[in-house]
N, CA, C and O atoms as CSV, one atom per row, in Angstrom:
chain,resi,resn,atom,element,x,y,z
A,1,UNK,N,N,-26.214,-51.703,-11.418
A,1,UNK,CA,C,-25.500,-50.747,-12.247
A,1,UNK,C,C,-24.582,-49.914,-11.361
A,1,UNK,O,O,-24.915,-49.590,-10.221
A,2,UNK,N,N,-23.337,-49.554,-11.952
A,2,UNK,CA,C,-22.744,-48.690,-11.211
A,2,UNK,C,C,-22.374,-47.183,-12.369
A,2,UNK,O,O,-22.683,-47.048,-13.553
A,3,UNK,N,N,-21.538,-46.135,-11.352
A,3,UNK,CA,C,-20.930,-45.306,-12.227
A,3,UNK,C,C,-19.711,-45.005,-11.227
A,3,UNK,O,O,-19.724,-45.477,-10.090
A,4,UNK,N,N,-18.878,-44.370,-11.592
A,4,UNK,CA,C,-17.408,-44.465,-11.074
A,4,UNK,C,C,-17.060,-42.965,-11.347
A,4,UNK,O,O,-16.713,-42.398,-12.384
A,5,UNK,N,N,-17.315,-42.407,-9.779
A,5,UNK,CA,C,-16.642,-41.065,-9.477
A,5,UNK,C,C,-15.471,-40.538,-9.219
A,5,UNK,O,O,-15.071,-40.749,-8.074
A,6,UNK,N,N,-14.720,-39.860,-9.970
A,6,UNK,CA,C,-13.325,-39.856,-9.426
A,6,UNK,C,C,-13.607,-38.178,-8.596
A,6,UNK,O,O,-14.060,-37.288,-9.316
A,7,UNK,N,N,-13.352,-37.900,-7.301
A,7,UNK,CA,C,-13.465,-36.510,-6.286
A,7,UNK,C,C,-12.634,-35.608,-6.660
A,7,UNK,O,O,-11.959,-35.731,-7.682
A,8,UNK,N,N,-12.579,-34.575,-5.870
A,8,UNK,CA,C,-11.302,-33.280,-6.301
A,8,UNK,C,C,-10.259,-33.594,-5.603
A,8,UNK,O,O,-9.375,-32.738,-5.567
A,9,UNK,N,N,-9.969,-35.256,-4.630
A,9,UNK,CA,C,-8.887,-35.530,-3.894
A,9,UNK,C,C,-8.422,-36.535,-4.846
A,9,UNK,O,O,-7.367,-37.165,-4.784
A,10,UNK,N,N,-9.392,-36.615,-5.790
A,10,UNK,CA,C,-8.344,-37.606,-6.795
A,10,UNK,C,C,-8.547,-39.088,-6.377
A,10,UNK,O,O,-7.655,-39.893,-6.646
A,11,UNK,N,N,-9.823,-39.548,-5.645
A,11,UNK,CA,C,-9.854,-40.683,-5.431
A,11,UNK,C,C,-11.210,-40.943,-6.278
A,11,UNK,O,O,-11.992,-40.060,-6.629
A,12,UNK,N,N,-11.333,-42.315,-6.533
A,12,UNK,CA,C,-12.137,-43.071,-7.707
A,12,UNK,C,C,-13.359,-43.746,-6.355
A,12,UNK,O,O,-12.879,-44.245,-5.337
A,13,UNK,N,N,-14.387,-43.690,-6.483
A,13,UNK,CA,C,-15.368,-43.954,-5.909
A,13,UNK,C,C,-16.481,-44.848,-6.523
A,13,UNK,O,O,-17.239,-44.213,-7.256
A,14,UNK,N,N,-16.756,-46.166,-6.399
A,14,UNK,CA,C,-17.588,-46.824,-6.973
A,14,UNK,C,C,-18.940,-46.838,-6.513
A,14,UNK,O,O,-19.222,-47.237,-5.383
A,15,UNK,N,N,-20.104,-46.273,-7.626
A,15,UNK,CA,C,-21.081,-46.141,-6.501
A,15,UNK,C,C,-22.320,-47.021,-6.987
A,15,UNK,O,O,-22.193,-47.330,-8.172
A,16,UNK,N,N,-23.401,-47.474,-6.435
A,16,UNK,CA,C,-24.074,-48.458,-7.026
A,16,UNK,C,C,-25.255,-47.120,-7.914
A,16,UNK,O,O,-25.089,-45.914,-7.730
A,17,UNK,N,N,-26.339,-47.676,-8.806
A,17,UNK,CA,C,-26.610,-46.462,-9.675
A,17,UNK,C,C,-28.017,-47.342,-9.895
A,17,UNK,O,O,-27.999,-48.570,-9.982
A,18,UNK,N,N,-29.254,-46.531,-9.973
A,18,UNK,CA,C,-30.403,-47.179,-10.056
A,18,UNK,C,C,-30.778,-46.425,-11.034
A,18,UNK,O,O,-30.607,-45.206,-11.016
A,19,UNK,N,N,-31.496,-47.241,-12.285
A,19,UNK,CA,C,-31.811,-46.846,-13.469
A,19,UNK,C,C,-33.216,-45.552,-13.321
A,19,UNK,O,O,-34.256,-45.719,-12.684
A,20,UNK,N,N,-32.800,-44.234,-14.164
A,20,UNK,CA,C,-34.048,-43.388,-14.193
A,20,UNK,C,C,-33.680,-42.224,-13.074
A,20,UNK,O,O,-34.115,-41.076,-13.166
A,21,UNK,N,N,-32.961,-42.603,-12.182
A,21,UNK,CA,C,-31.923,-41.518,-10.891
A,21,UNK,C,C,-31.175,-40.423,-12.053
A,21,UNK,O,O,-30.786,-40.946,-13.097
A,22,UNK,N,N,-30.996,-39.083,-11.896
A,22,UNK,CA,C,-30.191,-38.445,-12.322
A,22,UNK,C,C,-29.430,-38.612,-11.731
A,22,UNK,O,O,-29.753,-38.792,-10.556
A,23,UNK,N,N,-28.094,-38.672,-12.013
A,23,UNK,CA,C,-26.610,-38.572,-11.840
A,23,UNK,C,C,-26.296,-38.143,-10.728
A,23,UNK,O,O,-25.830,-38.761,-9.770
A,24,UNK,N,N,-26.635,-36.694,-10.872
A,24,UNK,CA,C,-25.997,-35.956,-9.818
A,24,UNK,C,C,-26.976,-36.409,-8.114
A,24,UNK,O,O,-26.604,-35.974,-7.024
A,25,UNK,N,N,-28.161,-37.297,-8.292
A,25,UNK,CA,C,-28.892,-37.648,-6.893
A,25,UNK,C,C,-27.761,-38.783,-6.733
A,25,UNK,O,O,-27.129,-38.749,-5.678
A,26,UNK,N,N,-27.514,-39.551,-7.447
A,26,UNK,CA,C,-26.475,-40.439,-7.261
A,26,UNK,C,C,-25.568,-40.252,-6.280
A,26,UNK,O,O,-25.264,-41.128,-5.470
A,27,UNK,N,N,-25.200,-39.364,-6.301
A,27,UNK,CA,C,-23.322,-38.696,-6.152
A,27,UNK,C,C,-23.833,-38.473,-5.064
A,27,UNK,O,O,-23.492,-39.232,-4.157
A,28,UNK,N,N,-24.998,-37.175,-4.682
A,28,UNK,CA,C,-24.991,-36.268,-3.958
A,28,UNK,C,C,-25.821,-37.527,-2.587
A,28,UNK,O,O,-25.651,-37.384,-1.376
A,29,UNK,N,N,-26.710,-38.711,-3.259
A,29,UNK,CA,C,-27.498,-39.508,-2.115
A,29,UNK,C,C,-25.923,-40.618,-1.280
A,29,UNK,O,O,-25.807,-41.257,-0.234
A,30,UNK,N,N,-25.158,-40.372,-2.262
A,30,UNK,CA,C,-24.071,-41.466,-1.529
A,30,UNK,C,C,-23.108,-40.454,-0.615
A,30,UNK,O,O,-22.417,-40.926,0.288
A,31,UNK,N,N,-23.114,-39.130,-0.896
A,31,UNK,CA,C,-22.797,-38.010,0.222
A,31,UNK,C,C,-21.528,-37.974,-0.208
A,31,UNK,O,O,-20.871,-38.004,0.833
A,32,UNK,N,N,-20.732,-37.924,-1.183
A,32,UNK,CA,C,-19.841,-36.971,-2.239
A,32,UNK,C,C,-19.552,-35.731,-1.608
A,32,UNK,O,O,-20.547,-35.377,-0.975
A,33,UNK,N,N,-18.837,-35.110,-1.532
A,33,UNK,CA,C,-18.549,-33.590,-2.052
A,33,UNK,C,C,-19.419,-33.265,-3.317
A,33,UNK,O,O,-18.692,-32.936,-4.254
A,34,UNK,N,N,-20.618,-33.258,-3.597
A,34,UNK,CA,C,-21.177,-32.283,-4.297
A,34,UNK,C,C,-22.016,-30.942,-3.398
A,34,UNK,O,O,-22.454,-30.902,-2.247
A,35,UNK,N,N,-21.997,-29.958,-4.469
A,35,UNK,CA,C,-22.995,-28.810,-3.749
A,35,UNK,C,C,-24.364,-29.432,-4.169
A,35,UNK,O,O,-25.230,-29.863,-3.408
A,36,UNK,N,N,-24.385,-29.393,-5.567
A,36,UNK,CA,C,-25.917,-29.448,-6.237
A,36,UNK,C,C,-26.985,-29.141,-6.065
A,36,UNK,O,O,-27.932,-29.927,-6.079
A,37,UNK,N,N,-27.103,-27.190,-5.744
A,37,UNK,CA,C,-27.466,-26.401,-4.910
A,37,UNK,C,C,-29.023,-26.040,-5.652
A,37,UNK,O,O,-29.758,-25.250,-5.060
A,38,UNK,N,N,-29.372,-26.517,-6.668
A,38,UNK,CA,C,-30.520,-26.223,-7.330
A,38,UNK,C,C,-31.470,-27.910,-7.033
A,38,UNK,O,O,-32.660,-27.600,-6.984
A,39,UNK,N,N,-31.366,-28.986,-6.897
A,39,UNK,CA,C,-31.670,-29.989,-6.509
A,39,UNK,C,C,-31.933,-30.489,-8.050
A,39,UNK,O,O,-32.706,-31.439,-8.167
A,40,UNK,N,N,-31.433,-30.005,-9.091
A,40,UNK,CA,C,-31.845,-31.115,-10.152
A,40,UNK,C,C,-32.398,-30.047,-11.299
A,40,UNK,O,O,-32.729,-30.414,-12.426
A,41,UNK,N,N,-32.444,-28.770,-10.875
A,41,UNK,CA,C,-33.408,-28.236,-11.877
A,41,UNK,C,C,-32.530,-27.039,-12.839
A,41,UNK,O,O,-32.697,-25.865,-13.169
A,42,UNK,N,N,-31.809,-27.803,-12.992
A,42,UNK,CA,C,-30.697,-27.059,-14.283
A,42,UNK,C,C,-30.796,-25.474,-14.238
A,42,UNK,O,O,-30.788,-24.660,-15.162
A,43,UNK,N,N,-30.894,-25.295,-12.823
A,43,UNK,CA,C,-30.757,-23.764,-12.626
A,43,UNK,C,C,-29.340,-23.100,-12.038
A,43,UNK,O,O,-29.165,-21.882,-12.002
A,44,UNK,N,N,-28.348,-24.084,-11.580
A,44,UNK,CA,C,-26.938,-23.805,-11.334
A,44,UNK,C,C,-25.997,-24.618,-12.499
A,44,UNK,O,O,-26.372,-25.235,-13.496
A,45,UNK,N,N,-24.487,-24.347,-11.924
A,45,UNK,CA,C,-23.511,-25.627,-12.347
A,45,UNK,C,C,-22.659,-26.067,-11.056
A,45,UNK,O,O,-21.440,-26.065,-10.883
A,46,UNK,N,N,-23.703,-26.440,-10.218
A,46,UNK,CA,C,-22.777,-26.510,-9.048
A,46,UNK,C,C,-22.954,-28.358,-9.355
A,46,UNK,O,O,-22.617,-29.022,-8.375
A,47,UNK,N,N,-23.288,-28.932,-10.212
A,47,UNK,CA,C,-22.830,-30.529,-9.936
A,47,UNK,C,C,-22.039,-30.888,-11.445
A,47,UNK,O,O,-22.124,-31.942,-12.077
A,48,UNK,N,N,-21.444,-29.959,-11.710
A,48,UNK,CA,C,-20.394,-29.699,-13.162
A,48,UNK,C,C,-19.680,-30.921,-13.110
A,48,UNK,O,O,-19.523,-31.238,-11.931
A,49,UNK,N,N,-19.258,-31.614,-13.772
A,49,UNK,CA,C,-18.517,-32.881,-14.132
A,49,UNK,C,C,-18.222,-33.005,-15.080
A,49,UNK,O,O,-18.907,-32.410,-15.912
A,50,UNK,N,N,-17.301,-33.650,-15.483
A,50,UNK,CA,C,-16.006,-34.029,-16.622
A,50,UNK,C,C,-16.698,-35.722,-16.963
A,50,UNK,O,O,-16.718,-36.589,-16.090
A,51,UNK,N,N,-17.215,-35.935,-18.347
A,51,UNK,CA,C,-17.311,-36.966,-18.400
A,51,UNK,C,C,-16.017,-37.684,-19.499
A,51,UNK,O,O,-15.263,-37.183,-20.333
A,52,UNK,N,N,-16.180,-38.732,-19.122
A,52,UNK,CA,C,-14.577,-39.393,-20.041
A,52,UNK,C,C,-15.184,-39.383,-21.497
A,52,UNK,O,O,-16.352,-39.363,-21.884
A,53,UNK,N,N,-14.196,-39.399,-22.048
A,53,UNK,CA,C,-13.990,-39.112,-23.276
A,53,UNK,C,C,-15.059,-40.457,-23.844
A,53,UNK,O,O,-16.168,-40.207,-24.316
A,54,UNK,N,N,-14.664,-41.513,-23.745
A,54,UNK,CA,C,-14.983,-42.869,-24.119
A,54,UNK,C,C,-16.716,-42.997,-23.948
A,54,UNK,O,O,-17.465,-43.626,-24.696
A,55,UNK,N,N,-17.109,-42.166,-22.675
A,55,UNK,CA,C,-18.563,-42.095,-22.511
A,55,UNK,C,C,-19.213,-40.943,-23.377
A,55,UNK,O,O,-19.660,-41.231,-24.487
A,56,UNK,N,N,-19.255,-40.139,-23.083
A,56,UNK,CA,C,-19.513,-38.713,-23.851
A,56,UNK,C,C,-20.388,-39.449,-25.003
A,56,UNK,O,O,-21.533,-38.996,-25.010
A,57,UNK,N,N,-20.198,-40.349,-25.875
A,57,UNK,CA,C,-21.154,-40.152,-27.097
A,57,UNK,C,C,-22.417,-41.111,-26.470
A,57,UNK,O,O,-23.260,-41.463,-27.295
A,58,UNK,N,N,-22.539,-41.409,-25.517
A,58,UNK,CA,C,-23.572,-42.432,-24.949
A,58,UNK,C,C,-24.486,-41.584,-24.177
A,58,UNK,O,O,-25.534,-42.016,-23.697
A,59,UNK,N,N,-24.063,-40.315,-24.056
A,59,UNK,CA,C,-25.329,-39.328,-23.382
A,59,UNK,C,C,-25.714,-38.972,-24.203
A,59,UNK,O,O,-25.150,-38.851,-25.290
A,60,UNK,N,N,-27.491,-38.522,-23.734
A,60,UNK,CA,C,-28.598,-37.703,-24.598
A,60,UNK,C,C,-27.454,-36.248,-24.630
A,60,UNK,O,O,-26.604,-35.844,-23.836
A,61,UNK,N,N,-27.937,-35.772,-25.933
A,61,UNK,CA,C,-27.127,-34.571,-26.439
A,61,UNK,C,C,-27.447,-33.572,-25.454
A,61,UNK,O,O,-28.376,-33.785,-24.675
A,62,UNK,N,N,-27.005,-32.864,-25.418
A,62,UNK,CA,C,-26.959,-31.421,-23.906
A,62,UNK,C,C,-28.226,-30.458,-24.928
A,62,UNK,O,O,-28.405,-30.298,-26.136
A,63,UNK,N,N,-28.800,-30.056,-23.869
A,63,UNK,CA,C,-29.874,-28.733,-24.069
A,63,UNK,C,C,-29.393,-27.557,-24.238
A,63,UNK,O,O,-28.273,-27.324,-23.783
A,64,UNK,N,N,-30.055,-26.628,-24.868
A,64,UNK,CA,C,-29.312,-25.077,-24.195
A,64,UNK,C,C,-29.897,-24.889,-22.832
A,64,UNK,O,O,-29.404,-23.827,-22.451
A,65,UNK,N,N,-30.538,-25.261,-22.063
A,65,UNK,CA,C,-30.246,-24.700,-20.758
A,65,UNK,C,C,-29.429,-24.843,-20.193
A,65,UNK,O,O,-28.957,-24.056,-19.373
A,66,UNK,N,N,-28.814,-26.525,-20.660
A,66,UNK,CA,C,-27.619,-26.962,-19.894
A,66,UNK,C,C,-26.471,-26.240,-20.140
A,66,UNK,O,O,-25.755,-26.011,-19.165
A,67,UNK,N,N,-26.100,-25.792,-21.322
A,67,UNK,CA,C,-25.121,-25.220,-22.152
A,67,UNK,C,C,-25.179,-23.732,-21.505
A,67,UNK,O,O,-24.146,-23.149,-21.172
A,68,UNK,N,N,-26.433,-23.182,-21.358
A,68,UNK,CA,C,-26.713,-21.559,-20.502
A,68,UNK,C,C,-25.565,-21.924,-19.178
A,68,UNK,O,O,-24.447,-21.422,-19.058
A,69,UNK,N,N,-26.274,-23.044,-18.162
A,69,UNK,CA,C,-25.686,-23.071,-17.323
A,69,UNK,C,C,-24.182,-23.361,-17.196
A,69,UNK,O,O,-23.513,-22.797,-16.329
A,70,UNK,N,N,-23.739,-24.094,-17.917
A,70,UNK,CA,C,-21.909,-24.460,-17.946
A,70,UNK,C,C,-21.345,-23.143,-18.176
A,70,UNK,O,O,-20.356,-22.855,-17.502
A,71,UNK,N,N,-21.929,-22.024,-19.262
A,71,UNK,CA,C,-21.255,-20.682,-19.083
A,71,UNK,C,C,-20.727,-20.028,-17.853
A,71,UNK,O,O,-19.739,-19.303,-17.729
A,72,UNK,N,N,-21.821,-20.545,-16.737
A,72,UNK,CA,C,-21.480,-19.620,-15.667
A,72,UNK,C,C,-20.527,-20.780,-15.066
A,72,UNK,O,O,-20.146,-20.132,-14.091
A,73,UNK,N,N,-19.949,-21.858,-14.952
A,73,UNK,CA,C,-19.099,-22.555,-13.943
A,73,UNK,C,C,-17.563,-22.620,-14.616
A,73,UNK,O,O,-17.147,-22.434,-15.759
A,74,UNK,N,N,-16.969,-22.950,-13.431
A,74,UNK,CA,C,-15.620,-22.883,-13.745
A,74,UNK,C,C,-14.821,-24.109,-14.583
A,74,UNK,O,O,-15.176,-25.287,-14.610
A,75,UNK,N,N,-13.666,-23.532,-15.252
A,75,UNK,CA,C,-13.299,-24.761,-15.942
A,75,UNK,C,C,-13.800,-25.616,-16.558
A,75,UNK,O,O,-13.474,-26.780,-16.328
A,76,UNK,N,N,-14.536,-25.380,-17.314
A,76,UNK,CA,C,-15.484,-25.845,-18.773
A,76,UNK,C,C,-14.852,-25.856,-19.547
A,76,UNK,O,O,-14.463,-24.890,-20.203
A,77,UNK,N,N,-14.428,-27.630,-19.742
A,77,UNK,CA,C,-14.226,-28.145,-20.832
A,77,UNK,C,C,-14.886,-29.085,-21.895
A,77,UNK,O,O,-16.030,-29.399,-21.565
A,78,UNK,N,N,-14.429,-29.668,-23.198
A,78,UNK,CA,C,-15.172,-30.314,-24.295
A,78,UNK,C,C,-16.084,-31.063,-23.852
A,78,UNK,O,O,-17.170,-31.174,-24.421
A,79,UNK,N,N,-15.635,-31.943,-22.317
A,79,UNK,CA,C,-16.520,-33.287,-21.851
A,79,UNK,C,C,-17.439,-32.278,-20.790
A,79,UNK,O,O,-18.378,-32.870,-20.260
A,80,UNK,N,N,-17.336,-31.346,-20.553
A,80,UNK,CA,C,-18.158,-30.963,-19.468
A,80,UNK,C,C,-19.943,-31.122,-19.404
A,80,UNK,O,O,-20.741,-30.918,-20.319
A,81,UNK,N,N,-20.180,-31.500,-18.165
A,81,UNK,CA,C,-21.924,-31.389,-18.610
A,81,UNK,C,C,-22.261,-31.389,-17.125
A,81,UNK,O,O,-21.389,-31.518,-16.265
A,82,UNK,N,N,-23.756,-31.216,-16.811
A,82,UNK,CA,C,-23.997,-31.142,-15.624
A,82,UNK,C,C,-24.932,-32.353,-15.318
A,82,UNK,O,O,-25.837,-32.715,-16.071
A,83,UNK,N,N,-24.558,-33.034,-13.932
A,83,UNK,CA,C,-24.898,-34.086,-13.610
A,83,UNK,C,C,-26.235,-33.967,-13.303
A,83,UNK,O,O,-26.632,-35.041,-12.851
A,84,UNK,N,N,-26.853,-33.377,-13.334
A,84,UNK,CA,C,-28.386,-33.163,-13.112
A,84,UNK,C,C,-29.060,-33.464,-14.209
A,84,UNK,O,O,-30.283,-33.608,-14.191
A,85,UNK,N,N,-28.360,-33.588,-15.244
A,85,UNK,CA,C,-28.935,-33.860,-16.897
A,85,UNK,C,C,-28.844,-34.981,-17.281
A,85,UNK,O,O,-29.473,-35.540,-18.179
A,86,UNK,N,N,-27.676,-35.551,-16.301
A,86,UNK,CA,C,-27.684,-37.395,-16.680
A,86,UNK,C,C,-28.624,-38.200,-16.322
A,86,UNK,O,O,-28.830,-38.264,-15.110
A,87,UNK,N,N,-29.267,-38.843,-17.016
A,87,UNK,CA,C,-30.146,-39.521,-16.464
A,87,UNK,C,C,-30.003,-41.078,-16.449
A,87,UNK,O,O,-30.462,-41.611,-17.459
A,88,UNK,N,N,-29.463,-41.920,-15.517
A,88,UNK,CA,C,-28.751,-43.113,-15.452
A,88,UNK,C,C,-30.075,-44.365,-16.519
A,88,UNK,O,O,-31.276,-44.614,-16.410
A,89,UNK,N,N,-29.009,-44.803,-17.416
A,89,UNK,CA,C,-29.590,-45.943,-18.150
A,89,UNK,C,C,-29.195,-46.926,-18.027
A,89,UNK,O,O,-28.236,-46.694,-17.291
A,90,UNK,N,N,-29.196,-48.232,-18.246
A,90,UNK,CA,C,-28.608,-49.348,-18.342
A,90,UNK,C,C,-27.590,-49.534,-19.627
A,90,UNK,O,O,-27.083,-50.598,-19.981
A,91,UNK,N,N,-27.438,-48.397,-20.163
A,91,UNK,CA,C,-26.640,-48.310,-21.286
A,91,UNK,C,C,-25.131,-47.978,-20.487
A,91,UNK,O,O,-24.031,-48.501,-20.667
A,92,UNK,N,N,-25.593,-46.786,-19.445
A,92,UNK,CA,C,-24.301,-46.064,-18.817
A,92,UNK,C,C,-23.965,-46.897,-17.868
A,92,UNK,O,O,-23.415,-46.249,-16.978
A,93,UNK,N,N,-24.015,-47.888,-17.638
A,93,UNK,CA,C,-23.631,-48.673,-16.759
A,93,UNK,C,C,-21.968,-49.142,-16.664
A,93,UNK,O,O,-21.360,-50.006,-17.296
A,94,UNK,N,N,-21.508,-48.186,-15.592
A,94,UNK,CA,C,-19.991,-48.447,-15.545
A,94,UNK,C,C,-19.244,-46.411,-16.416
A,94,UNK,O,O,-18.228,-46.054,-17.011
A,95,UNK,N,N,-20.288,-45.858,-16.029
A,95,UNK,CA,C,-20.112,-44.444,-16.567
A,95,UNK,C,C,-18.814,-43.850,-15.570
A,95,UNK,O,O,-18.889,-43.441,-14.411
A,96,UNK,N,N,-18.017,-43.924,-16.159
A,96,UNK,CA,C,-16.597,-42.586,-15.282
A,96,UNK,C,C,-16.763,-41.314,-15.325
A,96,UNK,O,O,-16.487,-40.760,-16.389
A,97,UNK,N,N,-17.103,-40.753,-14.544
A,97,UNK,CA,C,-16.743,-38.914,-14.526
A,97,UNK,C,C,-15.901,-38.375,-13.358
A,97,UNK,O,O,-15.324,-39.167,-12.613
A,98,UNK,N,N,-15.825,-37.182,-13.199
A,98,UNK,CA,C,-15.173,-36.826,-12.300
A,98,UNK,C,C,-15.550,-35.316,-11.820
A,98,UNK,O,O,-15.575,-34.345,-12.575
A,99,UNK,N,N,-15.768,-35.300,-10.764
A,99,UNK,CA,C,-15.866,-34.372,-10.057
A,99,UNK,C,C,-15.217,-32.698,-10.437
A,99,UNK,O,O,-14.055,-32.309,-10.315
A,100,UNK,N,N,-16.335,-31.992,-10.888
A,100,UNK,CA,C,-14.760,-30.717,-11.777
A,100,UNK,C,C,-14.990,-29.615,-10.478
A,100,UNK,O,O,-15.963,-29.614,-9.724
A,101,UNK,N,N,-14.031,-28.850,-10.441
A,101,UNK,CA,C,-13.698,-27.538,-9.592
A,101,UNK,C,C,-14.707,-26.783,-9.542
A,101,UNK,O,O,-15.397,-26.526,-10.528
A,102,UNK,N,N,-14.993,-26.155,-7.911
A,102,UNK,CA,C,-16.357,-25.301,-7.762
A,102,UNK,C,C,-17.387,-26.474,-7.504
A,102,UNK,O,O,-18.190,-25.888,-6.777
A,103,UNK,N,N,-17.784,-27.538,-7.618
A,103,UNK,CA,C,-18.835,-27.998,-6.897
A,103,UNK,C,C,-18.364,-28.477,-5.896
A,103,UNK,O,O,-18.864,-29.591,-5.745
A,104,UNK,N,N,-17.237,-28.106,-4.635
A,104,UNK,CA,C,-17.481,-28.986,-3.167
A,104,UNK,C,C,-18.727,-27.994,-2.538
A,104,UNK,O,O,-19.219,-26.957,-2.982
A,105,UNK,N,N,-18.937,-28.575,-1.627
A,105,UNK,CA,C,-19.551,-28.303,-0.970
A,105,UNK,C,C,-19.083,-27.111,-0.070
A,105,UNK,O,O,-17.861,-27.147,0.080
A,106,UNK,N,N,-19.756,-25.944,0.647
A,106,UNK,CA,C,-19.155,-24.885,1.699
A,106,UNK,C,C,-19.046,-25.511,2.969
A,106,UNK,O,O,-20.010,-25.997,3.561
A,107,UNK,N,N,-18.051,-25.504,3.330
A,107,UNK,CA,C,-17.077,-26.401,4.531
A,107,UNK,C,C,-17.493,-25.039,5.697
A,107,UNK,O,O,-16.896,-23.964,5.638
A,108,UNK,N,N,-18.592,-25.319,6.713
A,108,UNK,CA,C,-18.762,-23.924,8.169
A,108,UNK,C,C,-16.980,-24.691,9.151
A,108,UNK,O,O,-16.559,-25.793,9.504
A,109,UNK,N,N,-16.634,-23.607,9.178
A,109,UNK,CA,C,-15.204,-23.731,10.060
A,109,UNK,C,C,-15.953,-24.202,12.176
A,109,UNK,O,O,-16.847,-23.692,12.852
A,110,UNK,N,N,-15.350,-24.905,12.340
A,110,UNK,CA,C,-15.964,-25.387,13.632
A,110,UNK,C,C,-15.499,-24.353,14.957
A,110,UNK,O,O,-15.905,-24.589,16.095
């Protein structure tokens, strides 16, 4: 299975995807620019993502915790959800999202 990351540099990233993995371990185990500073436990929106339009009705419906949390992140839009909530199926196989603003990672200056 795969899912297909597009980054905040605008490049498309194909990544391989093992069924029952949340999303955002995905991204963050293939070493992405994500923060995903809570490790999974829908207590930030630091692994915020844009899912495509075309996917969106193939995810489990969003929680209010999830919905609590998108309040606080930036640039929340219709497709927005947090990758910690995806939970990879063999349904999503070939899932596009993209990386939204505010989850890189903090860059220490050398």
């Amino acid at each position: 299975m795969q899912i297909h990351v597009t980054d905040r540099q605008g490049k498309r990233h194909s990544l391989e995807a093992l069924e029952g993995f949340r999303v955002m371990e995905i991204i963050r185990d293939w070493d992405l620019d994500i923060k995903a500073e809570c490790g999974g436990a829908c207590a930030c929106a630091t692994c915020h993502v844009y899912v495509s339009e075309e996917w969106a009705h193939k995810l489990a419906a969003m929680r209010d915790e999830e919905e609590d949390m998108l309040d606080s992140a930036f640039s929340v839009e219709t497709n927005s959800r947090l990758s910690c909530q995806i939970l990879m199926t063999e349904e999503l196989d070939g899932l596009e999202i993209e990386l939204a603003p505010g989850t890189e990672k903090d860059r220490v200056a050398a």
